[in-house]
MIPA-322273 format. One record per residue (C-alpha): residue in three letters; x, y, z; residue number from 1; chain. Coordinates in Angstrom, 1 decimal, always signed. Example, Ala and Ser with C-alpha at 12.3 -4.5 7.8 and 13.67 -1.06 7.14 Angstrom:
2
+------+--------+--------+--------+-----+-----+
! type !      x !      y !      z ! seq ! mol !
+------+--------+--------+--------+-----+-----+
!  ALA !  +12.3 !   -4.5 !   +7.8 !   1 !   A !
!  SER !  +13.7 !   -1.1 !   +7.1 !   2 !   A !
+------+--------+--------+--------+-----+-----+
This chain:
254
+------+--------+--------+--------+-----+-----+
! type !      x !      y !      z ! seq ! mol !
+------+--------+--------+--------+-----+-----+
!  UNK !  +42.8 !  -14.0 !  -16.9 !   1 !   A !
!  UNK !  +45.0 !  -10.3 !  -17.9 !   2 !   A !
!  UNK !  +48.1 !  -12.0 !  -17.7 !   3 !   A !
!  UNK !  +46.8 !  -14.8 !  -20.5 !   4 !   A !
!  UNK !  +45.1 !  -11.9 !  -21.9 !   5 !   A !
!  UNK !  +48.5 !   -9.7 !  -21.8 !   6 !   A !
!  UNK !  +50.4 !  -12.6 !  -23.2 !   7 !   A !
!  UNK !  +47.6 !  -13.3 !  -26.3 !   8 !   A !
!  UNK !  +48.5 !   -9.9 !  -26.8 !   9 !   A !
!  UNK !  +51.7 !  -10.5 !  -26.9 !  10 !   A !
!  UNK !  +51.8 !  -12.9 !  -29.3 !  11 !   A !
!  UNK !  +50.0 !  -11.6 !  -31.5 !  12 !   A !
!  UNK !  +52.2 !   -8.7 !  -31.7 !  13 !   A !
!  UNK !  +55.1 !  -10.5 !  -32.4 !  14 !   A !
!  UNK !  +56.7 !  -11.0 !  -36.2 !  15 !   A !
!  UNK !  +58.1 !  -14.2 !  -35.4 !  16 !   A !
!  UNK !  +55.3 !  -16.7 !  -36.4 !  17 !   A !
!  UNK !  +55.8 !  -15.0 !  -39.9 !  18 !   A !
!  UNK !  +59.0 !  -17.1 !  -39.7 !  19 !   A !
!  UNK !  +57.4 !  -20.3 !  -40.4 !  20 !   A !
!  UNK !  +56.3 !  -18.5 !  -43.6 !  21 !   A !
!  UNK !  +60.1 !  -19.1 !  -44.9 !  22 !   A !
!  UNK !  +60.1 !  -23.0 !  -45.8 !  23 !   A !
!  UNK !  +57.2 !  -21.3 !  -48.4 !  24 !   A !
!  UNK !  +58.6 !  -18.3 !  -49.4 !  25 !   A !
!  UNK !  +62.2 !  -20.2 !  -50.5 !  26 !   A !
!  UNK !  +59.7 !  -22.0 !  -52.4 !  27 !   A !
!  UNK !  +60.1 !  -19.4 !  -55.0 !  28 !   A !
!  UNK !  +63.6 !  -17.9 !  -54.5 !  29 !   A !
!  UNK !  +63.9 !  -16.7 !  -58.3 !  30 !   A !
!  UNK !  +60.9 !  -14.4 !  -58.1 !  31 !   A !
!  UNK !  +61.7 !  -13.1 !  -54.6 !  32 !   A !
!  UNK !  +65.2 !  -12.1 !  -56.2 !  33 !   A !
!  UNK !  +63.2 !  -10.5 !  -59.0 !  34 !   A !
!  UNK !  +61.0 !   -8.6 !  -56.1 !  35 !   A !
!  UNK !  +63.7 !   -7.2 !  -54.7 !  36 !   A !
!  UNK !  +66.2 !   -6.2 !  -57.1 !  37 !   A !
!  UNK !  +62.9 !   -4.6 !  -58.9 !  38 !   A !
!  UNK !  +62.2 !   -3.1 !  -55.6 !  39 !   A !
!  UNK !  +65.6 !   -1.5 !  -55.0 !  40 !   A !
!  UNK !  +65.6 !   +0.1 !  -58.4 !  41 !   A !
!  UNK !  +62.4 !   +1.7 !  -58.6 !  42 !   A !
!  UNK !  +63.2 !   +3.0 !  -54.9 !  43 !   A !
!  UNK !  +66.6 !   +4.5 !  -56.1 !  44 !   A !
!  UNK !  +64.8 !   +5.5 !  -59.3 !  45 !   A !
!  UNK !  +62.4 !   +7.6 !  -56.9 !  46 !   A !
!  UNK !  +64.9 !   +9.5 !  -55.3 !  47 !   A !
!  UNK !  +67.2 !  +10.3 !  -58.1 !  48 !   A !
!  UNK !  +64.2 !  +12.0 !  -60.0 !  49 !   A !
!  UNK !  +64.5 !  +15.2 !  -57.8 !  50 !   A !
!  UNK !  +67.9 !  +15.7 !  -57.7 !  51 !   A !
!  UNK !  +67.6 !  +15.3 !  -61.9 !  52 !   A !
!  UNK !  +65.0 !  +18.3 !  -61.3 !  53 !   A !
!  UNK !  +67.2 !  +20.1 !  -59.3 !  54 !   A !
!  UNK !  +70.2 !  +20.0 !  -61.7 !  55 !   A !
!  UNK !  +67.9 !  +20.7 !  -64.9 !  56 !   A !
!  UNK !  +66.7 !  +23.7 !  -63.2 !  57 !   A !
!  UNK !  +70.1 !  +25.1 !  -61.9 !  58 !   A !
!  UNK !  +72.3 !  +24.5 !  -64.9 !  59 !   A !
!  UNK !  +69.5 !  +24.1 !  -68.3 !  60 !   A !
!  UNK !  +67.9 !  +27.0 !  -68.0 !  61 !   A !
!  UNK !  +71.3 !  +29.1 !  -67.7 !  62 !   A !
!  UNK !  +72.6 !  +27.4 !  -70.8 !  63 !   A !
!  UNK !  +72.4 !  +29.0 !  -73.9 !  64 !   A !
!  UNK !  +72.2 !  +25.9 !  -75.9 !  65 !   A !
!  UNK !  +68.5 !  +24.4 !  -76.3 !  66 !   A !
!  UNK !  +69.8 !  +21.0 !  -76.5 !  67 !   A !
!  UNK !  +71.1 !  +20.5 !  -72.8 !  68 !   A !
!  UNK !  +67.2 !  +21.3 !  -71.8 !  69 !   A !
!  UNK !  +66.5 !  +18.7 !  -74.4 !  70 !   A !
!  UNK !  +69.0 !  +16.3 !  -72.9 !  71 !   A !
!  UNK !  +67.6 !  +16.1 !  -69.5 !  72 !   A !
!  UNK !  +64.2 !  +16.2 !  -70.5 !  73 !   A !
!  UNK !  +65.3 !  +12.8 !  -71.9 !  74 !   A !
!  UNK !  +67.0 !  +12.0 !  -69.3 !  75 !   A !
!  UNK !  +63.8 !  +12.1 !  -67.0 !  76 !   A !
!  UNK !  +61.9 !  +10.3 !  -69.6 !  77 !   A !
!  UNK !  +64.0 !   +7.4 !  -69.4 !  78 !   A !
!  UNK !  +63.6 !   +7.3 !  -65.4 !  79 !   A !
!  UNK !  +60.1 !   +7.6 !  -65.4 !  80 !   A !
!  UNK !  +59.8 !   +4.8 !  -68.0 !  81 !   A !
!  UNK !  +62.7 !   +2.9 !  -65.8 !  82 !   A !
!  UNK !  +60.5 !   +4.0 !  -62.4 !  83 !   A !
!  UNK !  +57.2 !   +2.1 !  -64.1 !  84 !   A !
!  UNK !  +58.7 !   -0.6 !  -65.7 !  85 !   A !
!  UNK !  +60.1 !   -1.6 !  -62.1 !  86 !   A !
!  UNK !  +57.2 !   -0.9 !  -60.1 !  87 !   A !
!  UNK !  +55.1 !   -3.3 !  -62.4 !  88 !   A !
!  UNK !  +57.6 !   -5.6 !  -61.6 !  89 !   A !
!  UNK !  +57.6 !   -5.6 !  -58.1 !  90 !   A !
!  UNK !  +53.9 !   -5.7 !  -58.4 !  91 !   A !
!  UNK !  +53.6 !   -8.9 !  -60.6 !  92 !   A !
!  UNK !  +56.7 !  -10.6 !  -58.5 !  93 !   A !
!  UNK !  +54.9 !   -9.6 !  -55.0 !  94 !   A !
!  UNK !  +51.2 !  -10.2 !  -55.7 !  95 !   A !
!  UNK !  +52.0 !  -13.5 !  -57.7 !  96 !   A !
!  UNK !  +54.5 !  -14.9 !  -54.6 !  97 !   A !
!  UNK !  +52.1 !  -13.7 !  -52.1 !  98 !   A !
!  UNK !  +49.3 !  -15.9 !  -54.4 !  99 !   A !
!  UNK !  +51.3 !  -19.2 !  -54.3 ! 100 !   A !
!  UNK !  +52.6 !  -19.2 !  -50.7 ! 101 !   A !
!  UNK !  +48.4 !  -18.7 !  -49.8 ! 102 !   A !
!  UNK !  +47.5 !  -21.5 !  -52.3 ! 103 !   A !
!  UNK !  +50.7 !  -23.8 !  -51.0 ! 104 !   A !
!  UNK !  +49.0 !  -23.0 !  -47.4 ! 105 !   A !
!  UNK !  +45.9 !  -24.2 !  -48.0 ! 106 !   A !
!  UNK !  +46.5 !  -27.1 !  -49.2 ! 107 !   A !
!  UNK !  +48.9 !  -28.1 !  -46.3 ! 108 !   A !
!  UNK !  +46.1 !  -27.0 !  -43.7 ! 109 !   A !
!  UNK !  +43.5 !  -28.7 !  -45.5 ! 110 !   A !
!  UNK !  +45.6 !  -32.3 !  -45.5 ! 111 !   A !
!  UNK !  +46.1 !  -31.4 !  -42.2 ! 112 !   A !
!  UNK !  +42.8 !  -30.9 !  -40.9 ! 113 !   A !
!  UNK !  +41.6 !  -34.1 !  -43.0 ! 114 !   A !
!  UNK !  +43.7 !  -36.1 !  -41.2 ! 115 !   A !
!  UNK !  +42.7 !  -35.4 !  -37.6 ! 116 !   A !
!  UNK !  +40.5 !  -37.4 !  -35.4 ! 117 !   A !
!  UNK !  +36.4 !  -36.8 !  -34.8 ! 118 !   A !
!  UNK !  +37.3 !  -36.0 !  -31.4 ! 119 !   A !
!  UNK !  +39.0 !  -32.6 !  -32.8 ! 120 !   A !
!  UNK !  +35.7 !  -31.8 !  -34.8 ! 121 !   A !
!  UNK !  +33.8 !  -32.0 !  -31.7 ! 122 !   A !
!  UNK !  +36.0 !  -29.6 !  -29.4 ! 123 !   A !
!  UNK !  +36.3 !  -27.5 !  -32.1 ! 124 !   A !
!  UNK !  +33.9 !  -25.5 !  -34.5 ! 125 !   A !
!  UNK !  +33.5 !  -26.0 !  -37.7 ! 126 !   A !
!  UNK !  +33.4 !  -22.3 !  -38.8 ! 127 !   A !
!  UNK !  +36.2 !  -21.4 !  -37.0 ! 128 !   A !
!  UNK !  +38.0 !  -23.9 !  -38.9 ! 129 !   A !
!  UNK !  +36.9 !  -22.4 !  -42.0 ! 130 !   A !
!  UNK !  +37.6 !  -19.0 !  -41.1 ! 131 !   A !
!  UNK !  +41.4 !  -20.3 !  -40.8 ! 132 !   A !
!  UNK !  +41.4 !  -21.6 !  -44.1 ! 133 !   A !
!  UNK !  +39.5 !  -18.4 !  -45.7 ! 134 !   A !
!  UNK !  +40.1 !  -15.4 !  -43.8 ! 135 !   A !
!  UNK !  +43.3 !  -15.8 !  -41.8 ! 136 !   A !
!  UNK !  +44.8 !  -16.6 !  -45.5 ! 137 !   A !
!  UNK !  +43.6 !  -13.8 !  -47.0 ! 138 !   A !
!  UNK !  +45.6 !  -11.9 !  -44.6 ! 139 !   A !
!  UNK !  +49.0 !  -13.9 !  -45.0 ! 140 !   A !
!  UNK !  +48.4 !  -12.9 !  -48.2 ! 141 !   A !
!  UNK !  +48.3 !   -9.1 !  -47.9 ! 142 !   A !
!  UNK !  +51.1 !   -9.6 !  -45.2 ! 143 !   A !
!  UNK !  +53.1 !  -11.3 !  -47.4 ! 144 !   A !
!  UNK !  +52.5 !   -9.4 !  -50.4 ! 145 !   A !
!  UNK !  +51.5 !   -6.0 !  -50.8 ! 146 !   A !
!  UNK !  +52.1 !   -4.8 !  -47.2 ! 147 !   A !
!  UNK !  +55.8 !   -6.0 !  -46.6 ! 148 !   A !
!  UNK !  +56.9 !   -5.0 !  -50.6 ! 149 !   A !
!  UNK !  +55.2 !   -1.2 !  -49.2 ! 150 !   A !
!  UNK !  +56.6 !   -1.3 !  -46.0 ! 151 !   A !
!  UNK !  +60.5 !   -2.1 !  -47.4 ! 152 !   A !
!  UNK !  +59.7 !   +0.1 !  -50.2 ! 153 !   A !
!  UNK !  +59.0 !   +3.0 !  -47.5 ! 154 !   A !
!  UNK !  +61.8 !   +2.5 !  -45.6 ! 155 !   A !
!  UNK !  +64.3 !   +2.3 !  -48.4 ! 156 !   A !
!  UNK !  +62.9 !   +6.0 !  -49.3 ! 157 !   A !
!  UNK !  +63.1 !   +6.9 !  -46.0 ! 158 !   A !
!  UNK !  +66.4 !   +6.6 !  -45.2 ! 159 !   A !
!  UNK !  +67.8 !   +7.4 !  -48.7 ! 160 !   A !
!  UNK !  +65.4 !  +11.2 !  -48.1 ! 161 !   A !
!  UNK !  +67.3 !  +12.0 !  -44.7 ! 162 !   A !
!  UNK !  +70.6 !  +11.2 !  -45.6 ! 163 !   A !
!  UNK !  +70.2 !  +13.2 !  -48.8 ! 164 !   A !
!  UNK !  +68.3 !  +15.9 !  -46.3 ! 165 !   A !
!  UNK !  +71.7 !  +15.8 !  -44.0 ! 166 !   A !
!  UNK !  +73.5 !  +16.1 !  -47.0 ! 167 !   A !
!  UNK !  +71.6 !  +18.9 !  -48.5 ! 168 !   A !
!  UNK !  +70.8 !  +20.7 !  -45.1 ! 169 !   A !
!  UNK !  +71.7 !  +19.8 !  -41.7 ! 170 !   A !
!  UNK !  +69.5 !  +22.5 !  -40.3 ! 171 !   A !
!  UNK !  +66.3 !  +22.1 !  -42.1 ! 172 !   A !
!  UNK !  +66.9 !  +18.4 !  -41.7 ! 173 !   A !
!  UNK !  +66.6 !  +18.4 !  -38.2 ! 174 !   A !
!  UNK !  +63.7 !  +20.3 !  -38.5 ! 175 !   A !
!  UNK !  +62.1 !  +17.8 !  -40.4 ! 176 !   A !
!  UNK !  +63.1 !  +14.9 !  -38.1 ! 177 !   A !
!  UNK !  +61.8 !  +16.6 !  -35.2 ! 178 !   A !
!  UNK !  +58.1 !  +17.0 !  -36.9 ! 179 !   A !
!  UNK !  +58.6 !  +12.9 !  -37.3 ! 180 !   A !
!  UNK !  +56.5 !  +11.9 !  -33.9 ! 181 !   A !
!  UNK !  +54.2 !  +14.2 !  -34.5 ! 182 !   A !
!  UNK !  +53.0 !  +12.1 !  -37.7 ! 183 !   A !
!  UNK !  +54.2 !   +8.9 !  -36.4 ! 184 !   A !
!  UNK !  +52.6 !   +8.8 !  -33.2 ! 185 !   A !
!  UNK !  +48.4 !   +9.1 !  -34.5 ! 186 !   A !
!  UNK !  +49.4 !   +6.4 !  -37.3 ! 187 !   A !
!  UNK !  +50.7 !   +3.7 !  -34.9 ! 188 !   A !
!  UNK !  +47.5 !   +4.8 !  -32.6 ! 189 !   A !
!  UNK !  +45.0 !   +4.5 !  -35.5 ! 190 !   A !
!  UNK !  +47.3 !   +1.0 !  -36.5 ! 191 !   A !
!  UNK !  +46.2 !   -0.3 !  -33.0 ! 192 !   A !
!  UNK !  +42.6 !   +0.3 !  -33.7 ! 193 !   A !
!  UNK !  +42.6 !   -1.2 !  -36.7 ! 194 !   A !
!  UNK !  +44.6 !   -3.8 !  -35.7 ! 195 !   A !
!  UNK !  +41.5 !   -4.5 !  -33.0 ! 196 !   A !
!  UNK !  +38.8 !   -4.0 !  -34.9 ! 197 !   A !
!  UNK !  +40.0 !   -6.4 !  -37.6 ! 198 !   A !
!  UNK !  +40.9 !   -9.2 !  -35.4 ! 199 !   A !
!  UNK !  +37.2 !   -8.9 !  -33.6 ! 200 !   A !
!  UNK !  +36.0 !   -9.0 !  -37.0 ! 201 !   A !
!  UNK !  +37.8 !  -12.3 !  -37.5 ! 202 !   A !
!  UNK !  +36.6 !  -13.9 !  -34.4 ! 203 !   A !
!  UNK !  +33.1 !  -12.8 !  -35.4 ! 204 !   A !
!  UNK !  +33.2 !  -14.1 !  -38.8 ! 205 !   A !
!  UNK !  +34.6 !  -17.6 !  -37.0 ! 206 !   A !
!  UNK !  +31.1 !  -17.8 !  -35.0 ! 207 !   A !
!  UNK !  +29.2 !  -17.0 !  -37.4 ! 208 !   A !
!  UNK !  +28.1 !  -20.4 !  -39.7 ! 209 !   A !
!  UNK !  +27.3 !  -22.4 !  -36.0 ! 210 !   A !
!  UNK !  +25.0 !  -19.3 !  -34.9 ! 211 !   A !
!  UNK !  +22.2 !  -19.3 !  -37.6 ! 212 !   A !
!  UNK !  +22.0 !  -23.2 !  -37.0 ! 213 !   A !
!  UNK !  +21.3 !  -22.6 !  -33.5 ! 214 !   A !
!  UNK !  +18.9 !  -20.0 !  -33.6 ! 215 !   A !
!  UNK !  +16.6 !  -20.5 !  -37.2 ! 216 !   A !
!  UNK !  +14.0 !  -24.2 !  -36.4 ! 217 !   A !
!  UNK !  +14.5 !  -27.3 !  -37.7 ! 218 !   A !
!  UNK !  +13.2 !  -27.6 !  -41.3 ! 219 !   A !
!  UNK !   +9.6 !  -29.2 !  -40.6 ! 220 !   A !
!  UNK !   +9.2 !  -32.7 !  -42.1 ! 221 !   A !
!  UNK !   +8.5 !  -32.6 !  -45.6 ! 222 !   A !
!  UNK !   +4.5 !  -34.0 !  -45.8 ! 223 !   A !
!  UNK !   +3.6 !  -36.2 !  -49.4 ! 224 !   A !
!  UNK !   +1.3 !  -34.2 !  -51.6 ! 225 !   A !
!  UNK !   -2.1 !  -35.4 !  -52.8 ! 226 !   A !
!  UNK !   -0.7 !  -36.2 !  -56.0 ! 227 !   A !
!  UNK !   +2.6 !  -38.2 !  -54.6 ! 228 !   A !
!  UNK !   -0.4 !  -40.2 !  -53.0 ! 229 !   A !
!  UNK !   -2.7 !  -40.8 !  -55.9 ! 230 !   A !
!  UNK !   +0.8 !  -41.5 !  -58.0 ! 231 !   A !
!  UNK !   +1.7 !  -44.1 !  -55.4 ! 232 !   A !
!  UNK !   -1.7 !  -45.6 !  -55.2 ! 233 !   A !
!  UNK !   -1.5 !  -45.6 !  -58.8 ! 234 !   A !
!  UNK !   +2.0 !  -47.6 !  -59.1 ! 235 !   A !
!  UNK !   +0.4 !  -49.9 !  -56.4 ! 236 !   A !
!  UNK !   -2.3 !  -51.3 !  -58.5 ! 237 !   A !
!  UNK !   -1.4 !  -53.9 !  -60.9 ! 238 !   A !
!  UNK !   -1.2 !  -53.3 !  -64.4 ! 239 !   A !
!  UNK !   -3.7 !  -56.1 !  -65.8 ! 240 !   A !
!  UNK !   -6.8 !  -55.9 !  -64.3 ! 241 !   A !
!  UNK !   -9.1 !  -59.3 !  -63.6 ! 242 !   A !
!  UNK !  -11.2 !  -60.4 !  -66.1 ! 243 !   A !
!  UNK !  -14.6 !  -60.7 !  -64.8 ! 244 !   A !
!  UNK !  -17.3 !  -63.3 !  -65.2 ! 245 !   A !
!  UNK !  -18.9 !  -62.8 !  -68.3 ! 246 !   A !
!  UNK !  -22.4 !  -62.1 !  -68.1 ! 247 !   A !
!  UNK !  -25.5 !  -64.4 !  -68.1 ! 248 !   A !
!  UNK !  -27.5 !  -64.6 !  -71.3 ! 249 !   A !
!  UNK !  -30.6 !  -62.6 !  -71.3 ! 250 !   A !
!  UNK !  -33.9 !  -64.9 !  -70.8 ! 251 !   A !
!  UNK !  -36.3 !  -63.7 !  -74.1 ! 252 !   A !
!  UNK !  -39.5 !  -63.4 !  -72.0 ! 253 !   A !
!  UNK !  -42.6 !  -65.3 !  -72.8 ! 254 !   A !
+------+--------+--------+--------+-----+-----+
């Protein structure tokens, strides 16, 4: 049972089902091109904003001449406007790709699932299969969208701030590198947790639509009301009731 436990683990630490994601994502190779070339420039745009502030603050305010100040000022309002214009990009391209490839997935799943036999309904739970469809989805999505576009984003400015460091200062650079585990280590710690927490969550949500079944009654039959009755009763009768016998004539008396 821990080594099938250990290898669960396992797998579910492992990036490589996200490879089966690929057949989807080529789906929609124009916008993923757009993601990352808008990517790329708002990450570059990031890090040649403080080297702009460096130079504006060693050589504009030593100038005589108002109009280099007035020069770079421009200079950074055209990177900022450049740095927002791509970020919005990236957004739109990432959130609208990780949309399609969920959408795309459902539907496969969901022909899928249609065309299996009883006999897999019976083995298997019907709200677990739903939770496939809704919850483990939803998270493709925010793998596929917002978190990888982050996490390349990250380490684009990552490495293009320690080679810039090195460049800058060796000295202070390793420095900084060496105060790297310290951060690192309590975020892939808390990442675990997380990671735990929001799988037991899943599994919970999965048991959750056969568990109220089991445990609320039966609905009692439904009994007819006293005026379902007297409407029946009334339906039953016939419409035209029968004549009767007309009445003997009255005898005058003597």
């Amino acid at each position: 049972m821990a080594e099938q436990a250990r290898g669960e683990e396992n797998k579910r630490r492992s990036l490589r089902p996200l490879g089966r994601l690929t057949p989807y994502v080529m789906r929609y190779r124009a916008m993923v091109a757009g993601a990352l070339i808008s990517l790329a420039l708002a990450a570059v745009t990031s890090l040649a904003l403080p080297l702009a502030v460096r130079r504006m603050i060693d050589h504009g305010f030593t100038q005589s001449d108002g109009s280099f100040i007035n020069s770079y000022f421009a200079m950074l309002m055209v990177m900022a406007v450049v740095l927002a214009v791509a970020s919005a990009l990236r957004y739109y391209f990432v959130i609208t790709i990780g949309e399609r490839i969920v959408a795309d997935l459902r539907s496969d799943v969901f022909a899928h699932v249609t065309r299996l036999s009883p006999s897999f309904f019976d083995v298997n739970q019907s709200g677990d299969i739903v939770s496939r469809l809704t919850a483990d989805t939803t998270q493709i999505k925010s793998a596929v969208g917002a978190t990888a576009s982050v996490a390349l984003r990250n380490l684009i400015l990552c490495l293009g701030a320690m080679g810039m460091m090195i460049v800058t200062s060796p000295k202070l650079s390793s420095l900084v590198i060496g105060a790297i585990p310290l951060i690192v280590f309590p975020l892939v710690a808390f990442g675990r947790s997380v990671r735990k927490r929001s799988r037991a969550a899943q599994d919970t949500l999965a048991r959750l639509p056969p568990s109220p079944t089991r445990r609320l009654p039966p609905p009692a039959p439904s009994r007819p009301s006293t005026a379902r009755i007297s409407q029946r009763h009334a339906m039953a009768q016939p419409s035209n009731p029968p004549m009767r016998p007309p009445a003997p004539p009255s005898v005058p008396a003597p």
